[in-house]
PyMOL Python script that loads the backbone (N, CA, C, O; Angstrom):
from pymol import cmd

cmd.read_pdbstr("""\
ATOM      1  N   UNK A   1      31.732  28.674   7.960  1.00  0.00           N
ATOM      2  CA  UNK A   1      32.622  27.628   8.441  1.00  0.00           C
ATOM      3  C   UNK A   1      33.446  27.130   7.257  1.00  0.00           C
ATOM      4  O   UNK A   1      32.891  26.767   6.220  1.00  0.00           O
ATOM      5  N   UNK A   2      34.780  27.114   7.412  1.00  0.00           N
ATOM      6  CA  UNK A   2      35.549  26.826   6.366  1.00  0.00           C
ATOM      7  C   UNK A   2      35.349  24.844   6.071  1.00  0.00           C
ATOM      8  O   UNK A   2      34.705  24.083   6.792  1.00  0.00           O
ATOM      9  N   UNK A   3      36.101  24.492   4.863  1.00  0.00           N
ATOM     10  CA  UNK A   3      35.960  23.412   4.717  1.00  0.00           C
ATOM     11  C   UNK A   3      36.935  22.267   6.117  1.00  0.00           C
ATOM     12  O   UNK A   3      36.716  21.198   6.688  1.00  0.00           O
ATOM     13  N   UNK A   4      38.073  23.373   6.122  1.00  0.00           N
ATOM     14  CA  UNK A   4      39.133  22.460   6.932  1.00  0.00           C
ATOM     15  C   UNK A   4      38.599  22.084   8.170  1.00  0.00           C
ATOM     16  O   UNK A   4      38.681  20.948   8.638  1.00  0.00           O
ATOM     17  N   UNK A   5      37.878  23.346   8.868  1.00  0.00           N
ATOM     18  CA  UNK A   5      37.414  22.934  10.226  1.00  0.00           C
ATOM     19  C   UNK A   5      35.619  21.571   9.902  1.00  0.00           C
ATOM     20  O   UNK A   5      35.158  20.829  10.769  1.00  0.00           O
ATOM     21  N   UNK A   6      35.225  21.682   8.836  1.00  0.00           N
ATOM     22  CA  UNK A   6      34.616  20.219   8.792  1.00  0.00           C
ATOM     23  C   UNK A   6      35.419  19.490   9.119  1.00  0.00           C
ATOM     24  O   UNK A   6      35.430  19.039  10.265  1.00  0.00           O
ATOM     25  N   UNK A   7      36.560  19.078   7.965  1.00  0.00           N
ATOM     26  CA  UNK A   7      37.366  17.938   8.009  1.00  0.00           C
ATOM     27  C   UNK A   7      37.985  17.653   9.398  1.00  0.00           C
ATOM     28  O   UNK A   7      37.841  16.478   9.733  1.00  0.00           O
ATOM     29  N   UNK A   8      38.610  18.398  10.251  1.00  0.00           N
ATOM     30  CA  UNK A   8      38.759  18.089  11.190  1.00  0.00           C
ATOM     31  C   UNK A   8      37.577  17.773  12.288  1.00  0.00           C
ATOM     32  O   UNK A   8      37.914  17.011  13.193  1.00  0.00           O
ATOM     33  N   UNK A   9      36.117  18.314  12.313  1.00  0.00           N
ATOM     34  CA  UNK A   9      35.884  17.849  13.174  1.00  0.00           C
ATOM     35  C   UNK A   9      35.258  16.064  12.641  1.00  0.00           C
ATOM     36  O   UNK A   9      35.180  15.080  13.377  1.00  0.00           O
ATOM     37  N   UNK A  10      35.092  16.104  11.960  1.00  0.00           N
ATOM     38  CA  UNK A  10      34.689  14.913  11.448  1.00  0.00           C
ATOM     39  C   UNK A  10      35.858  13.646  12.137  1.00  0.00           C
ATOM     40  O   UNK A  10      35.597  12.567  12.670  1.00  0.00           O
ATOM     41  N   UNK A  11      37.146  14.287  11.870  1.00  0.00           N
ATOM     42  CA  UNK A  11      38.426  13.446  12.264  1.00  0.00           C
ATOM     43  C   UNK A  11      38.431  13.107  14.011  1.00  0.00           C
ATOM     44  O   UNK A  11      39.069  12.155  14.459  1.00  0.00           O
ATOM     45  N   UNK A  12      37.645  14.013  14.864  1.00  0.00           N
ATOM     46  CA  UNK A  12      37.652  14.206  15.806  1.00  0.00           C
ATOM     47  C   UNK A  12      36.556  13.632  16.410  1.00  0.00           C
ATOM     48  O   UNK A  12      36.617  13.249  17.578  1.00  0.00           O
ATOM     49  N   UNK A  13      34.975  13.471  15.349  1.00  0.00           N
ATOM     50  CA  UNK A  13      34.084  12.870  16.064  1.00  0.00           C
ATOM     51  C   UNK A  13      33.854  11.209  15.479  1.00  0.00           C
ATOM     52  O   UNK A  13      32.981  10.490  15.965  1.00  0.00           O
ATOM     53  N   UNK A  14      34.820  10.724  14.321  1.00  0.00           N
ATOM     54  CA  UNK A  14      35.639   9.638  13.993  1.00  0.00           C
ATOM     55  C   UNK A  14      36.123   9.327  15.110  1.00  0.00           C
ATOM     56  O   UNK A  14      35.364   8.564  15.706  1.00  0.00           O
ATOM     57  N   UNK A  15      37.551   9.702  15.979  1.00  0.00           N
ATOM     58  CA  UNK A  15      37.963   9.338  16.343  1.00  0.00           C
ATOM     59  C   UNK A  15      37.251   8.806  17.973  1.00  0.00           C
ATOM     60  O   UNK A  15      37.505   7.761  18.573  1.00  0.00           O
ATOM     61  N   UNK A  16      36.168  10.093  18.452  1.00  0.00           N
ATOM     62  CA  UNK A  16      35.695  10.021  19.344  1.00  0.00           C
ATOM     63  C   UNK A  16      34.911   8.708  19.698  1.00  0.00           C
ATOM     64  O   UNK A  16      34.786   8.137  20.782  1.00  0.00           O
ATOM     65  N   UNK A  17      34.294   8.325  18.133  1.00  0.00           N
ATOM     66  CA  UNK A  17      33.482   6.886  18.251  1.00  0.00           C
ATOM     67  C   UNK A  17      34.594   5.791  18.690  1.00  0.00           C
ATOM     68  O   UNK A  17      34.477   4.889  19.520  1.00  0.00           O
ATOM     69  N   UNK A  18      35.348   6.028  18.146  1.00  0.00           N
ATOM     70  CA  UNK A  18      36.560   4.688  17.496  1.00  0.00           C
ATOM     71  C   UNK A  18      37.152   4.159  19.052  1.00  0.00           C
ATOM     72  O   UNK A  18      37.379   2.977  19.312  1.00  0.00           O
ATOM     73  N   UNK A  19      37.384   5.551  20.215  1.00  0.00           N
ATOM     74  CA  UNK A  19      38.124   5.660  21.145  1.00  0.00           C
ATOM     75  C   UNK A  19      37.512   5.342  22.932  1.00  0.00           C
ATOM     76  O   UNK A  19      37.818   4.668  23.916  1.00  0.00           O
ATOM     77  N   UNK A  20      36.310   6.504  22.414  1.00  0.00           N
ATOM     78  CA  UNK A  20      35.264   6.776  23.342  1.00  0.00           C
ATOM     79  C   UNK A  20      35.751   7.578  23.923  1.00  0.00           C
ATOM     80  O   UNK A  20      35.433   7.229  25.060  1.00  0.00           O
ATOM     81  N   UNK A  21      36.561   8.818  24.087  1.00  0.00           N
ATOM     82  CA  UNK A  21      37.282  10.074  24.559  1.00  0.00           C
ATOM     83  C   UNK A  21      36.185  11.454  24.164  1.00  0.00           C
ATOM     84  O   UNK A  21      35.406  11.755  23.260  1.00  0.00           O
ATOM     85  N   UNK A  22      36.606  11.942  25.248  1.00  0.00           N
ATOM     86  CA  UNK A  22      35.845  12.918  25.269  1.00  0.00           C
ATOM     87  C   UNK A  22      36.533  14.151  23.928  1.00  0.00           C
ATOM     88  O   UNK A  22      37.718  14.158  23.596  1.00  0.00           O
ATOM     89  N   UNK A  23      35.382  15.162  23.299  1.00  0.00           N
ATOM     90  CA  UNK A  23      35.864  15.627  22.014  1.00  0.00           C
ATOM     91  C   UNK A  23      37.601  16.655  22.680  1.00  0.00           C
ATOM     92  O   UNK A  23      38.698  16.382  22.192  1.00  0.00           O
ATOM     93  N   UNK A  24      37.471  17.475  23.515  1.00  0.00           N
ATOM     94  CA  UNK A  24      38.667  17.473  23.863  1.00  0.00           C
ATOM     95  C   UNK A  24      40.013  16.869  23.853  1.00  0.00           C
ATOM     96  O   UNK A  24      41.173  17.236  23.666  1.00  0.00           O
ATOM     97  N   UNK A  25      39.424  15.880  24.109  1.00  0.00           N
ATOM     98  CA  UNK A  25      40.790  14.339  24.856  1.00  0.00           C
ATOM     99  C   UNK A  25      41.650  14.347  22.965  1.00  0.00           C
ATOM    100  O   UNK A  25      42.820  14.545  22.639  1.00  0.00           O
ATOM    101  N   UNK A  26      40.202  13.989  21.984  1.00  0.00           N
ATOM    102  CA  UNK A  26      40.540  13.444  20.972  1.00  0.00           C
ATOM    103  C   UNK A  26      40.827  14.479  19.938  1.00  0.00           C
ATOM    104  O   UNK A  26      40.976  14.184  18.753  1.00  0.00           O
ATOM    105  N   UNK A  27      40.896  15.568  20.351  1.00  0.00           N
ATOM    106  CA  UNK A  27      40.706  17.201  19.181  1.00  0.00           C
ATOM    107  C   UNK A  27      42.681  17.051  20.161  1.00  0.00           C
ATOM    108  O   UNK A  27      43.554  17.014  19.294  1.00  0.00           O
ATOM    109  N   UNK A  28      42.956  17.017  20.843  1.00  0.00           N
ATOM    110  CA  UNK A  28      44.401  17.544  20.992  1.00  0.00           C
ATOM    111  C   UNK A  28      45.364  16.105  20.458  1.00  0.00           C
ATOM    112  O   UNK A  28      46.575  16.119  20.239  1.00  0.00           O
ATOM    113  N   UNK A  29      44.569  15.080  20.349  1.00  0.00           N
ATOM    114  CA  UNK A  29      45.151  13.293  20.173  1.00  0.00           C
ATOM    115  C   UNK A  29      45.604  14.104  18.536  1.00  0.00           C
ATOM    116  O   UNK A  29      46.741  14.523  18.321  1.00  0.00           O
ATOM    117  N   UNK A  30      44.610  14.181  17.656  1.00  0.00           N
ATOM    118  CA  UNK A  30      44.492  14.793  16.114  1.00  0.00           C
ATOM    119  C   UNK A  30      45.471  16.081  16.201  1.00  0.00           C
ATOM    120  O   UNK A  30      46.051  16.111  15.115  1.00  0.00           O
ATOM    121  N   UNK A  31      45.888  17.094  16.956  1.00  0.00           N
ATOM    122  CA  UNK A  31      46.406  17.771  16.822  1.00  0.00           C
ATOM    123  C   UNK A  31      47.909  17.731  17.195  1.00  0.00           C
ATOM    124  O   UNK A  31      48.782  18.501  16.794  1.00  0.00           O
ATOM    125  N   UNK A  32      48.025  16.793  17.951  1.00  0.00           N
ATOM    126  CA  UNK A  32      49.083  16.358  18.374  1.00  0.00           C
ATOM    127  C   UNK A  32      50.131  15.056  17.435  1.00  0.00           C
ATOM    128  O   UNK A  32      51.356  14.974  17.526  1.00  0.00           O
ATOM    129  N   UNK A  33      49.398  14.318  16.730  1.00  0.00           N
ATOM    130  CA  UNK A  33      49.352  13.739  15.610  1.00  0.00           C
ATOM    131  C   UNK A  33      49.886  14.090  14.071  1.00  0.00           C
ATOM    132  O   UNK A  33      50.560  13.501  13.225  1.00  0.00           O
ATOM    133  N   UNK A  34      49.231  15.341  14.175  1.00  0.00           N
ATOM    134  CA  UNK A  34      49.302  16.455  13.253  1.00  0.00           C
ATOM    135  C   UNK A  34      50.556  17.484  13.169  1.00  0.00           C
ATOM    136  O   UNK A  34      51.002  17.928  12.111  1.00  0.00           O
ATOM    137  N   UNK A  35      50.902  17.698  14.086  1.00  0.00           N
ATOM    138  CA  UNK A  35      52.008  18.395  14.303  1.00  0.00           C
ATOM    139  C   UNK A  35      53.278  17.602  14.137  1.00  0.00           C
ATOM    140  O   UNK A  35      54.262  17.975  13.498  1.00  0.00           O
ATOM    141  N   UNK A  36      53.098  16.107  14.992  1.00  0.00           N
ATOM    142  CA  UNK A  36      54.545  15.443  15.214  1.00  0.00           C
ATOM    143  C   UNK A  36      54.293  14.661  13.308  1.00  0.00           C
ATOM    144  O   UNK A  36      55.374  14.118  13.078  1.00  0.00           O
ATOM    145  N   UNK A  37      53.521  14.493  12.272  1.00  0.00           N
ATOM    146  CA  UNK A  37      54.034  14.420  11.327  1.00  0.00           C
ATOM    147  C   UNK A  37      54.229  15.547  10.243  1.00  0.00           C
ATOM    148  O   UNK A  37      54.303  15.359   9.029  1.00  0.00           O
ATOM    149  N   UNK A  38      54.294  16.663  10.855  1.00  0.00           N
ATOM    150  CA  UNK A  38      55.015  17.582  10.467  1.00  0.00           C
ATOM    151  C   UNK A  38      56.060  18.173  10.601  1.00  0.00           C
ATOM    152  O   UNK A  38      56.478  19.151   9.981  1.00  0.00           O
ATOM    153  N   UNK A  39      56.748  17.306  11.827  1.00  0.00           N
ATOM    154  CA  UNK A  39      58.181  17.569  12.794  1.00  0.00           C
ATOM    155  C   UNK A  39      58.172  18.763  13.284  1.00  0.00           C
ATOM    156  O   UNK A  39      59.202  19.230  13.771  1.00  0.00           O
ATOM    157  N   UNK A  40      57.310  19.283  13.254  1.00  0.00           N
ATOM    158  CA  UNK A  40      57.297  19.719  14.969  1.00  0.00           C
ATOM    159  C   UNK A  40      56.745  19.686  16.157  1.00  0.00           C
ATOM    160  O   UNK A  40      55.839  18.873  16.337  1.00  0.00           O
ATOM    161  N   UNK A  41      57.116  20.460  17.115  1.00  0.00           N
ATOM    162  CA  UNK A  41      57.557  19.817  18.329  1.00  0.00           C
ATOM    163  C   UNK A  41      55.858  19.656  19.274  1.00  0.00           C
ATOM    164  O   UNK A  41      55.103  20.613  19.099  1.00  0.00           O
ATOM    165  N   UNK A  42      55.468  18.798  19.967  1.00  0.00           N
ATOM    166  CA  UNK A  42      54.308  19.121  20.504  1.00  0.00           C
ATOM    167  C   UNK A  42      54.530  18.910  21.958  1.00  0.00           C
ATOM    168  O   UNK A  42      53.855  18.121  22.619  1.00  0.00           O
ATOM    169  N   UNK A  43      55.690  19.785  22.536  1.00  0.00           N
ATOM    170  CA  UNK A  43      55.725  19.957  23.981  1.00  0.00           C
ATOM    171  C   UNK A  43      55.470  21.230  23.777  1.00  0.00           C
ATOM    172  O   UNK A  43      55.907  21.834  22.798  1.00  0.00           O
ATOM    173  N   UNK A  44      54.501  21.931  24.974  1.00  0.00           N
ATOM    174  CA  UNK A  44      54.394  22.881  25.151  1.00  0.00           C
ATOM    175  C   UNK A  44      55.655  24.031  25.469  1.00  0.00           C
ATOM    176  O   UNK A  44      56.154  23.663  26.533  1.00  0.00           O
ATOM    177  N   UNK A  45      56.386  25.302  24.966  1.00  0.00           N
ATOM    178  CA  UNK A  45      57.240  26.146  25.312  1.00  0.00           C
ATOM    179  C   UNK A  45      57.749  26.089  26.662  1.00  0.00           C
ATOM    180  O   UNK A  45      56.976  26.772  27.333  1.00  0.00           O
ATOM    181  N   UNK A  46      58.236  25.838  27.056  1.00  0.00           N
ATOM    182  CA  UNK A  46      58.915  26.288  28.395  1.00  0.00           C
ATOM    183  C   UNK A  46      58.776  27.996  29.086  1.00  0.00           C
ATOM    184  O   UNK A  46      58.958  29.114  28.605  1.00  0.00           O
ATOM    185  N   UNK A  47      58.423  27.560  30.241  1.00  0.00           N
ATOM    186  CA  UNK A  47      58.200  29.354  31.175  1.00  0.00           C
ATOM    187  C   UNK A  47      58.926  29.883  31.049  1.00  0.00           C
ATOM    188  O   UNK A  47      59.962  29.383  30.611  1.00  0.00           O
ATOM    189  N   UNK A  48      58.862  30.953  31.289  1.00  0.00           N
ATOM    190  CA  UNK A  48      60.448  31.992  31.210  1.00  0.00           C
ATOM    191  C   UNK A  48      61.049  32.146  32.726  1.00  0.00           C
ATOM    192  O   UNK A  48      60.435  32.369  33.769  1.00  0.00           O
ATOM    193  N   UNK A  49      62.840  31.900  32.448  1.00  0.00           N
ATOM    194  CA  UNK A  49      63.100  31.672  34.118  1.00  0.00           C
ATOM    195  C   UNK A  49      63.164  33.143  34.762  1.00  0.00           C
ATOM    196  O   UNK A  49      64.031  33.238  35.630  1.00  0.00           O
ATOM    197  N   UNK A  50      62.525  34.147  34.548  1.00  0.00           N
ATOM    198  CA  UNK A  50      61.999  35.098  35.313  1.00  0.00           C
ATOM    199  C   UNK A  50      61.468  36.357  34.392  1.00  0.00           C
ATOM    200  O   UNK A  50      61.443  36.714  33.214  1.00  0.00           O
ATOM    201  N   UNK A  51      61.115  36.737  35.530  1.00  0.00           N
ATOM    202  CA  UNK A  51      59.602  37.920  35.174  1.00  0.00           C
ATOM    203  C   UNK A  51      60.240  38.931  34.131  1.00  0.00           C
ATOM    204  O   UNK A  51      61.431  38.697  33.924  1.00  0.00           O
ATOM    205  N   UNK A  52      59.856  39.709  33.622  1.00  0.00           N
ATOM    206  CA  UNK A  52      60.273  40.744  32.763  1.00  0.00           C
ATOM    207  C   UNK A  52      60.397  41.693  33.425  1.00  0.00           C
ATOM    208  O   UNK A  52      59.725  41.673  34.456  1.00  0.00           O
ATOM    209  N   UNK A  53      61.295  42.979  33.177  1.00  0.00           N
ATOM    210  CA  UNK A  53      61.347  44.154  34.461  1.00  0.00           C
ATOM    211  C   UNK A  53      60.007  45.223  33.861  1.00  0.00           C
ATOM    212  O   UNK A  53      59.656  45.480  32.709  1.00  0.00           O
ATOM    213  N   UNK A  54      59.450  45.706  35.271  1.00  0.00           N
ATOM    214  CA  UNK A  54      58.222  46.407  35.314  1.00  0.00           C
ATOM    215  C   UNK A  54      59.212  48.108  35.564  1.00  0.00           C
ATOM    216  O   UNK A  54      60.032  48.650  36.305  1.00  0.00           O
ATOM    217  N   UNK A  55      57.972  48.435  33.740  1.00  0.00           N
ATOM    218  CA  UNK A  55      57.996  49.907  33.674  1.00  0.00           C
ATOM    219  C   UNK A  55      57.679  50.687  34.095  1.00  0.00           C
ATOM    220  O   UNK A  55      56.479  50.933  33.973  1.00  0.00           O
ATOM    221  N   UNK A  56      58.537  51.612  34.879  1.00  0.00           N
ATOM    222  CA  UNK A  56      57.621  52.641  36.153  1.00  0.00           C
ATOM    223  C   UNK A  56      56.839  53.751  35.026  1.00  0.00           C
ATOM    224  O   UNK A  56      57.378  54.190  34.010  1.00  0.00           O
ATOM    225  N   UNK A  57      55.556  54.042  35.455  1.00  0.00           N
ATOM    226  CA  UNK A  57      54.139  54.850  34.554  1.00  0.00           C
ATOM    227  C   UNK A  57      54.737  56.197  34.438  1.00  0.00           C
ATOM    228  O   UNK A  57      54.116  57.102  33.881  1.00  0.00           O
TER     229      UNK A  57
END
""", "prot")
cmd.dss("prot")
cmd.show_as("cartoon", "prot")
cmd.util.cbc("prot")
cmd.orient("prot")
C-alpha cells in the first residue's frame, strides 16, 4: 500500500467522523475537492450524441 492511499484514506475516515457520511459519500466529497483545487473540471464527460458505426466481422 503506497503512502498516498494512507493519506487519503485517513482524509476520508477524518472526514467521515467530522460529517457522519458514509466512506463513499465522503471519498468522492475529497475527490471532488481535490480536483476543483486543481481546476479541473468535476462534472462527469458528457455521452456521446450517437453510437459509433458497427464493423461488419
Amino acid at each position: 500500500m503506497s503512502s498516498g492511499n494512507k493519506k487519503l484514506k485517513r482524509l476520508v475516515r477524518e472526514r467521515m467522523e467530522r460529517t457522519g457520511e458514509r466512506y463513499t459519500t465522503a471519498l468522492a466529497a475529497i475527490q471532488r475537492e481535490h480536483a476543483a483545487s486543481r481546476g479541473q473540471s468535476t462534472e462527469a464527460p458528457a455521452p456521446p450524441t450517437e453510437a459509433p458505426p458497427v464493423t461488419p466481422r
